[in-house]
C-alpha positions as a printed NumPy array, in Angstrom:
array([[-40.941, -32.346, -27.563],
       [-41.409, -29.625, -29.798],
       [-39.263, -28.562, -32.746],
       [-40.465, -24.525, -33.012],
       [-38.777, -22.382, -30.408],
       [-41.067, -20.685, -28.106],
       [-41.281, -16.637, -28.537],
       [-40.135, -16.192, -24.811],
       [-36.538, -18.084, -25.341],
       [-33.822, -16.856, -25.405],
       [-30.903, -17.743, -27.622],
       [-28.337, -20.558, -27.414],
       [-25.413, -17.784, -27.288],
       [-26.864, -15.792, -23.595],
       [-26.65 , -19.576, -22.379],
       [-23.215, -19.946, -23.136],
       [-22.718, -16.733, -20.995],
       [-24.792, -17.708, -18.396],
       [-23.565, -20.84 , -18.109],
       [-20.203, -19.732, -17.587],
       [-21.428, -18.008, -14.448],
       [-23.507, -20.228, -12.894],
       [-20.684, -21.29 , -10.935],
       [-20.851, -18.134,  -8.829],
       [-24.604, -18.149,  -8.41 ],
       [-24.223, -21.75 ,  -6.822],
       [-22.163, -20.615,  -3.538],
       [-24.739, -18.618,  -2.799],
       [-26.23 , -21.279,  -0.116],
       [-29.043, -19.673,   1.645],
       [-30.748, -21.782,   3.496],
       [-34.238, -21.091,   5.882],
       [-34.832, -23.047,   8.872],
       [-38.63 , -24.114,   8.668],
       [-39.801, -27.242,  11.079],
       [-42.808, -28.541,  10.199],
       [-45.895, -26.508,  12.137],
       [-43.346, -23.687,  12.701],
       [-42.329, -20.241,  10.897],
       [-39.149, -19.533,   8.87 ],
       [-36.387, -17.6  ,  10.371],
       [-33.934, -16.934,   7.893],
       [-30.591, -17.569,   9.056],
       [-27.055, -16.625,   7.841],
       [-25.333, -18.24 ,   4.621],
       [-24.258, -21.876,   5.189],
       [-21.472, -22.966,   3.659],
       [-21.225, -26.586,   4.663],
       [-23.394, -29.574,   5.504],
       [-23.485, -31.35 ,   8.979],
       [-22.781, -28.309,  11.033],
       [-25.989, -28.387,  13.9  ],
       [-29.53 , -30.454,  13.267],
       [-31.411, -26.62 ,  13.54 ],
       [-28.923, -25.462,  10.522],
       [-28.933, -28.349,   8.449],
       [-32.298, -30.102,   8.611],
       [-34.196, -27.077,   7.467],
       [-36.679, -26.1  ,   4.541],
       [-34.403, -23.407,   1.806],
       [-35.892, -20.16 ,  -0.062],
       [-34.724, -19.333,  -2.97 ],
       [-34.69 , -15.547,  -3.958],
       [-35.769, -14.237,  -6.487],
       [-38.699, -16.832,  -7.157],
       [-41.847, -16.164,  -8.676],
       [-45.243, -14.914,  -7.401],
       [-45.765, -12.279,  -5.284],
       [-46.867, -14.02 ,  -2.305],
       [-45.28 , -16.649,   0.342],
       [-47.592, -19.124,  -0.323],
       [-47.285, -21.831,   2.768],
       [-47.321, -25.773,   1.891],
       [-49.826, -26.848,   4.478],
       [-49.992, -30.766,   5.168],
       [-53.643, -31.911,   5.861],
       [-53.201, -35.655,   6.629],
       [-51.525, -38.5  ,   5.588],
       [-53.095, -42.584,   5.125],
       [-50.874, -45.564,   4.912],
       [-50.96 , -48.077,   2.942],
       [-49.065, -51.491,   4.317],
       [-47.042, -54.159,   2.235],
       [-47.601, -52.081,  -0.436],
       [-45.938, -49.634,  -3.197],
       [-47.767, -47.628,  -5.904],
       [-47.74 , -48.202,  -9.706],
       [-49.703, -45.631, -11.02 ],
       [-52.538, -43.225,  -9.769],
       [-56.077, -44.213, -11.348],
       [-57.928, -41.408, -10.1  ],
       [-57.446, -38.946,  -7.03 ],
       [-58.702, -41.052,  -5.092],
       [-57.7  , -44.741,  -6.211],
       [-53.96 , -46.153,  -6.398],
       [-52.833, -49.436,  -8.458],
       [-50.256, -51.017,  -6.311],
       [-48.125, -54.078,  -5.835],
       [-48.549, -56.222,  -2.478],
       [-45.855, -57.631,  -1.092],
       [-45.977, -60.713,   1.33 ],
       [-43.615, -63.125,   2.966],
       [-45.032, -66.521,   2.399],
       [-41.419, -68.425,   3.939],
       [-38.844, -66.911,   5.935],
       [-35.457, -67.054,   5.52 ],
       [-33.01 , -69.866,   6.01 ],
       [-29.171, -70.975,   6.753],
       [-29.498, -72.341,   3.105],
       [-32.848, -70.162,   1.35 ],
       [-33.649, -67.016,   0.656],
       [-37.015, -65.662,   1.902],
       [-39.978, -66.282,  -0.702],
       [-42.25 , -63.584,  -1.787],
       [-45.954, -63.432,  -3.188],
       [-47.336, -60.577,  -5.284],
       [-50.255, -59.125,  -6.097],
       [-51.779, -56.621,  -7.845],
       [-54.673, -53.951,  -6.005],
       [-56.475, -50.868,  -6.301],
       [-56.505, -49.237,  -3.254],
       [-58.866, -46.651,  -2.107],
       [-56.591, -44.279,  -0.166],
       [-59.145, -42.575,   2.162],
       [-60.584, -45.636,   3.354],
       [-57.932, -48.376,   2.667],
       [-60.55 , -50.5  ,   0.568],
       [-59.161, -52.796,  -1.258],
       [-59.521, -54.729,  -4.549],
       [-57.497, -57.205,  -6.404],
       [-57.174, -56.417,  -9.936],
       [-56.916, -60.443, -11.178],
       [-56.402, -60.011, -15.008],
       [-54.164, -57.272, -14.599],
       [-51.581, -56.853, -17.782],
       [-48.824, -57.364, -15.239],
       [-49.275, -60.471, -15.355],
       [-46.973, -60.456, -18.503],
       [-44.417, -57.788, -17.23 ],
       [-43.698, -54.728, -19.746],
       [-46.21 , -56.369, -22.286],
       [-48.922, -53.86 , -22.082],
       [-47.433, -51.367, -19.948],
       [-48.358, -48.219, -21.079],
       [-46.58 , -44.612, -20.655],
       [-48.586, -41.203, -21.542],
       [-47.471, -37.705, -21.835],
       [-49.586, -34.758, -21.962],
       [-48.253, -31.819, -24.106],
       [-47.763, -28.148, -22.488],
       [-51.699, -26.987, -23.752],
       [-53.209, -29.993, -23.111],
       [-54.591, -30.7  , -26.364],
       [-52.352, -33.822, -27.164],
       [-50.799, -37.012, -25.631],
       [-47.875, -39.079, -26.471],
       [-48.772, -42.336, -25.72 ],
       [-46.323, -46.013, -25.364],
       [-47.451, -49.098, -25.327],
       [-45.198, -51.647, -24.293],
       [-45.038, -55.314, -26.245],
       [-42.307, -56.173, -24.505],
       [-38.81 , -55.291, -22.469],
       [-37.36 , -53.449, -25.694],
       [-39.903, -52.438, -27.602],
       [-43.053, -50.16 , -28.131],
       [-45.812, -49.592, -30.266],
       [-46.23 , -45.339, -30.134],
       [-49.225, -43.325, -30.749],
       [-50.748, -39.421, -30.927],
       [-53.751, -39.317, -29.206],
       [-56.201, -35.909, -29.482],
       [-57.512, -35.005, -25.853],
       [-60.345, -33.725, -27.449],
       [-61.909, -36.481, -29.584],
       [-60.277, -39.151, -28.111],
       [-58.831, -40.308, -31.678],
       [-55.258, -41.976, -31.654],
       [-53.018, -41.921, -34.921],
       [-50.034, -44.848, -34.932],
       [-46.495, -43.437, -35.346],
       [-44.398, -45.582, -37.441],
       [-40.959, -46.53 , -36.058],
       [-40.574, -48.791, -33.201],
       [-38.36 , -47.245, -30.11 ],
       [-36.107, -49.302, -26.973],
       [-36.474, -46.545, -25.031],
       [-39.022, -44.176, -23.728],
       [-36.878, -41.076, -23.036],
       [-38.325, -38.134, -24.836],
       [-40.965, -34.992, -23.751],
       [-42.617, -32.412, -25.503],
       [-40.555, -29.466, -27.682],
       [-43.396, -27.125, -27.782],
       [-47.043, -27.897, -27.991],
       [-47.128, -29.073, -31.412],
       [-43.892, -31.617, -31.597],
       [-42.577, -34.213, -29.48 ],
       [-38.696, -35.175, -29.378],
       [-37.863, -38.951, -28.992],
       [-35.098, -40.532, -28.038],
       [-35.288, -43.888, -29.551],
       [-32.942, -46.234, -28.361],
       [-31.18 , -48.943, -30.616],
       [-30.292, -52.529, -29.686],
       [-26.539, -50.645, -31.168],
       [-25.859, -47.5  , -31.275],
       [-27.745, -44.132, -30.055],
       [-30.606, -44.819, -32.233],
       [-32.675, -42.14 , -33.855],
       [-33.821, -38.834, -32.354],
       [-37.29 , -38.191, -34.044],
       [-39.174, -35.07 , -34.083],
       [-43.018, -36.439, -34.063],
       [-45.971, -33.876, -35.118],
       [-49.718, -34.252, -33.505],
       [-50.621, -35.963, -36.917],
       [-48.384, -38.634, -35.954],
       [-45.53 , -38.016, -38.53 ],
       [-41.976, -37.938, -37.623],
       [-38.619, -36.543, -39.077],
       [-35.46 , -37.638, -37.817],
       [-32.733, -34.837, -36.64 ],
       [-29.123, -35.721, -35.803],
       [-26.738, -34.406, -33.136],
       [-23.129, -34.013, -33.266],
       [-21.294, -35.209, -29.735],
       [-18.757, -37.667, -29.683],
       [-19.253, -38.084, -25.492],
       [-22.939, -39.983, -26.207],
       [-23.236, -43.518, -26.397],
       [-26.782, -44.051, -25.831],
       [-29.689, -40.844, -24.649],
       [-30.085, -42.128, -21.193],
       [-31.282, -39.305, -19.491],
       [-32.936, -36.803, -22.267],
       [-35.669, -34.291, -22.095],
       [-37.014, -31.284, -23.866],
       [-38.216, -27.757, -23.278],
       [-38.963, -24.326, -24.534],
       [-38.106, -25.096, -27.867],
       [-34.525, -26.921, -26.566],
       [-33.256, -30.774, -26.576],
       [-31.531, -31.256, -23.341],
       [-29.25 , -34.444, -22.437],
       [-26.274, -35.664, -20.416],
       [-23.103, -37.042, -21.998],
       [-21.236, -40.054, -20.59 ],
       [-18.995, -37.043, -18.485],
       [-21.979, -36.1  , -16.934],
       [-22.613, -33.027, -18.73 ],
       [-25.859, -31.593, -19.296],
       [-25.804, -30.263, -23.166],
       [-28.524, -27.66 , -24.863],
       [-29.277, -28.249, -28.685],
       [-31.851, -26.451, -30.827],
       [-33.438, -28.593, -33.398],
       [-31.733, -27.48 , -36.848],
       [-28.531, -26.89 , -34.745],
       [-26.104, -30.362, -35.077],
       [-23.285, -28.926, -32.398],
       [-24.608, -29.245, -28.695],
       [-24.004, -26.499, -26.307],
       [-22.366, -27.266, -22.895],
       [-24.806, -25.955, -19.909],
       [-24.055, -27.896, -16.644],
       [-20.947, -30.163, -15.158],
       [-21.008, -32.811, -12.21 ],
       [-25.062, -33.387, -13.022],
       [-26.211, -36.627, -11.47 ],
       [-30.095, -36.414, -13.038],
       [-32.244, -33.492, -13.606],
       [-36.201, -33.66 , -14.597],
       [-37.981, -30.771, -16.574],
       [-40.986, -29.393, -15.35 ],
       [-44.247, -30.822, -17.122],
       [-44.981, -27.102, -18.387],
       [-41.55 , -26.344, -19.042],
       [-40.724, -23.661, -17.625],
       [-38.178, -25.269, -14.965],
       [-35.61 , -27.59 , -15.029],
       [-34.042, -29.856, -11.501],
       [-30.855, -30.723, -11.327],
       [-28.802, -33.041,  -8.66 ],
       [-25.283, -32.589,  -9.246],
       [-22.946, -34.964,  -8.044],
       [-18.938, -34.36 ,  -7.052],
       [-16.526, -36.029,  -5.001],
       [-13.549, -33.896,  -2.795],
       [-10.682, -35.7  ,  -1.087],
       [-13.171, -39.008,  -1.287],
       [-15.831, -37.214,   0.074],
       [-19.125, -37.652,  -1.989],
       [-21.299, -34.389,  -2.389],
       [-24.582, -33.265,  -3.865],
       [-26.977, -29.919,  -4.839],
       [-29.981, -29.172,  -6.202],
       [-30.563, -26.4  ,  -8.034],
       [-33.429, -24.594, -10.07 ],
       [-33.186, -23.946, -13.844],
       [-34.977, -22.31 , -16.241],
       [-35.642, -22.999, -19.993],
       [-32.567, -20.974, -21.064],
       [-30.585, -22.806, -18.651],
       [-30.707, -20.   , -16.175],
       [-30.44 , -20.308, -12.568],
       [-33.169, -19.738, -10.357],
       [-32.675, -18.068,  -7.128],
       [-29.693, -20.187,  -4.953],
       [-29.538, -23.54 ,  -3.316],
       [-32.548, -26.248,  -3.091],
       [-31.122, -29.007,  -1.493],
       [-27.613, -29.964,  -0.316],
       [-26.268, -33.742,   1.261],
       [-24.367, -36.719,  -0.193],
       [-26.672, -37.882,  -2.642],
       [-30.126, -36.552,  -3.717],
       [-32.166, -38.659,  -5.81 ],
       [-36.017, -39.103,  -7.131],
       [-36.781, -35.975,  -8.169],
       [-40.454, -35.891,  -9.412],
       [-42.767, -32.557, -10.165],
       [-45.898, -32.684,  -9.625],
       [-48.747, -32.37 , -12.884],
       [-49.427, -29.08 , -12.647],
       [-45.401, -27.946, -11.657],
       [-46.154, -25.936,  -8.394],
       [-44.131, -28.829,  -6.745],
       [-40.795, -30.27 ,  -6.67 ],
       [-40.626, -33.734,  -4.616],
       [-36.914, -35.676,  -3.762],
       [-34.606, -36.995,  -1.243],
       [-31.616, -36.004,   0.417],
       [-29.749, -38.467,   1.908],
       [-26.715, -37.085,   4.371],
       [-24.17 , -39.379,   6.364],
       [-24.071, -36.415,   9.159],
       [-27.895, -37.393,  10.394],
       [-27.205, -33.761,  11.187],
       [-27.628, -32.308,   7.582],
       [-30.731, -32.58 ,   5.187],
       [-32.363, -35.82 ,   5.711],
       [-35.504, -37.625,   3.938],
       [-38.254, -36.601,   1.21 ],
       [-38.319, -32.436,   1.111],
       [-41.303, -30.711,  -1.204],
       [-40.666, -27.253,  -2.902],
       [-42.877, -24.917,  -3.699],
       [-42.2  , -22.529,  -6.783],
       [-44.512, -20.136,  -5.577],
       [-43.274, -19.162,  -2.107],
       [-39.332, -20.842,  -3.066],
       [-39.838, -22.594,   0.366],
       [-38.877, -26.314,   0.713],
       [-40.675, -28.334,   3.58 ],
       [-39.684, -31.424,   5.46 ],
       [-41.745, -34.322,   4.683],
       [-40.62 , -36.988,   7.257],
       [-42.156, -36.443,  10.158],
       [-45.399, -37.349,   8.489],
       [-44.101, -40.249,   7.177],
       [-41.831, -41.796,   9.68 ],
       [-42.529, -41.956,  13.473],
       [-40.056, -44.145,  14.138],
       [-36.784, -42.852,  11.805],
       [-37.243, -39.409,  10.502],
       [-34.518, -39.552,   8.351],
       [-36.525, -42.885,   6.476],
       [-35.732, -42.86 ,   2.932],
       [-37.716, -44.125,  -0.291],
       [-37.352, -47.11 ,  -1.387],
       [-39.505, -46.442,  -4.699],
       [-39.676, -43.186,  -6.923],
       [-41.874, -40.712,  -5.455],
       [-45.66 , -40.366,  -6.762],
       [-47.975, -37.243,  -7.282],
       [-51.672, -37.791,  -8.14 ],
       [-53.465, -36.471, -10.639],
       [-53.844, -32.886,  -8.931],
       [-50.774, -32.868,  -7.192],
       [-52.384, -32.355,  -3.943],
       [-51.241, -35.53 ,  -2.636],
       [-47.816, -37.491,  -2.658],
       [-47.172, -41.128,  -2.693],
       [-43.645, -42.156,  -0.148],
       [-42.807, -45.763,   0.037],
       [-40.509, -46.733,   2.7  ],
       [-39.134, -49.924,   4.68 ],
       [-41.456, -51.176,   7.277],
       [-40.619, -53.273,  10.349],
       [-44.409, -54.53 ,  10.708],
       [-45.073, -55.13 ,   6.491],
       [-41.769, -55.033,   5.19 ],
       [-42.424, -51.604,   2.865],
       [-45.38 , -49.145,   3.333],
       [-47.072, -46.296,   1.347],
       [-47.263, -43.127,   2.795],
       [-50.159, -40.429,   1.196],
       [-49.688, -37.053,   2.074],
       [-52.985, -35.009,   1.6  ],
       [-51.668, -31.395,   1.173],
       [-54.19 , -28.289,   1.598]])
């Protein structure tokens, strides 16, 4: 992440103000009632979960979003892929993923035993390949992590030796050339400030470790940040010009690099993920009333802002993953009431519609949950689901969007 703040931010002391009102703007629960092959039809404010299955299992707009146009989400087909989860996208068109297989069933005395392999899968025609001298074969030893900056010109790239530590680089897009960056790192929280810096988080063996501010040229300097309520930069991101983090009260905190005294933004927030061109931020709160677990999503911008009114709403939502190019928000909802918001959902920032991804995914439970973290490929136009699987025990589900 960046260490220059971007022209287009605002200051750290309109955040405190908006952040003291952002408790209004989240009552605000409008929610839009969109089936998949159907036709919104807005209906009234909702103010709680599990009331009828045509309230709650719906796709939500959120007011106020950007572009002028209702731009639908259009689903074109979806492929599955059995026994199988994905590790990373190698091209549009080509998944790395892990086979699973049941080579002994289950016993009075044993558990069931398990063999694993390693494939490239080609999703439109289910070819596969085994990839035999895969790195995985020594786990975390060459696993590699790369992150493109906002203008595309850079990429922060981790290599993995082993479960604690990595070997990190600067790579230029445009002649290929990598530069080392001293320092090793146990972590590999961190994202881009601005186009020219990127913020790491780097984990100690004891302690919080160092946050480092790394230039394209592959030098670093170190900044510090003043909050007693942080044991270790778990969940830590960057954008606009801004460090964001939670504390161990599940806080989300704003700092500006050359500012040591974090500014509180966000209570109750479970995870949130930042947009890969910054401009947005997710975030799945998480509260409990009268024993009662509860959980929103809402829409953020860089200055901490809330966009438009309520995402997503049920007891817990989890895996929230944007696609590359940010048009698209991916995660679950999982609801007791089978009544209320139910499965993998996909927002759009262009309309501010959210669609309903189960029924192309699961025939047989529509409420089937992940069992992995969601995966966009390279263009976004297709998303990864992995789910349990009576027939092959977990199975991939692509979903070819228009």
């Amino acid at each position: 992440m960046k260490n220059v703040v971007g022209k287009h931010c605002a200051r750290l002391l309109p955040v405190v103000v908006l952040a003291a009102a952002l408790s209004a703007c989240q009552s605000q629960d409008r929610l839009t009632i969109v089936e998949p092959g159907g036709s919104p039809n807005i209906q009234p404010p909702v103010s709680n979960a599990g009331s009828n299955a045509s309230e709650e299992r719906k796709l939500t707009v959120v007011e106020g979003s950007r572009g002028g146009t209702s731009r639908e989400l259009v689903v074109n087909q979806t492929h599955r892929i059995p026994s199988s989860n994905i590790e990373a996208w190698l091209s549009e068109n080509e998944v790395r993923v892990t086979t699973t297989k049941m080579v002994k069933e289950a016993t009075e005395t044993e558990e069931p035993k398990y063999a694993y392999t390693t494939e490239a899968v080609n999703v439109s025609t289910g070819e596969r390949r085994e990839i035999k001298n895969h790195e995985e074969q020594h786990p975390g030893e060459h696993y590699v992590k790369e992150d493109a900056s906002p203008d595309g010109k850079y990429s922060f790239i981790q290599k993995w030796r082993d479960k604690y530590t990595a070997d990190n680089y600067m790579k230029d897009l445009s002649t290929g050339k990598s530069v080392l960056v001293k320092g090793n790192n146990y972590m590999e929280v961190g994202g881009w400030l601005n186009s020219d810096t990127y913020v790491l988080a780097a984990g100690s063996m004891s302690g919080k470790g160092e946050i480092r501010l790394i230039s394209t040229d592959g030098s670093y300097e170190t900044i510090s940040i003043e909050d007693e309520d942080v044991e270790s930069y778990n969940q830590f991101g960057a954008s606009k010009g801004r460090i964001y983090y939670t504390d161990v009260n599940q806080v989300l905190k704003v700092v500006e690099p050359g500012q040591s005294k974090p500014v509180r933004l966000i209570e109750n927030v479970w995870s949130f993920e930042i947009s890969p061109d910054s401009e947005y931020i997710a975030v799945s709160t998480a509260t409990k009333t009268d024993g009662e677990q509860g959980s929103e999503l809402l829409i953020y911008d860089a200055a901490g802002r809330l966009q438009g009114t309520l995402i997503g709403k049920g007891d817990m939502i989890s895996y929230l993953s944007w696609s590359p190019d940010s048009s698209k928000l991916a995660f679950d909802v999982y609801s007791e009431n089978e009544s209320g918001m139910n499965g993998v959902y996909v927002f759009n920032t262009a309309s501010g519609k959210v669609s309903w991804m189960a029924p192309y995914y699961s025939s047989v439970h529509p409420a089937a949950h992940p069992q992995y973290p969601l995966n966009w490929s390279p263009t976004g136009k297709r998303l990864g689901i992995t789910i349990e699987d009576k027939e092959a025990l977990i199975a991939t589900h692509v979903i070819d969007f228009k």
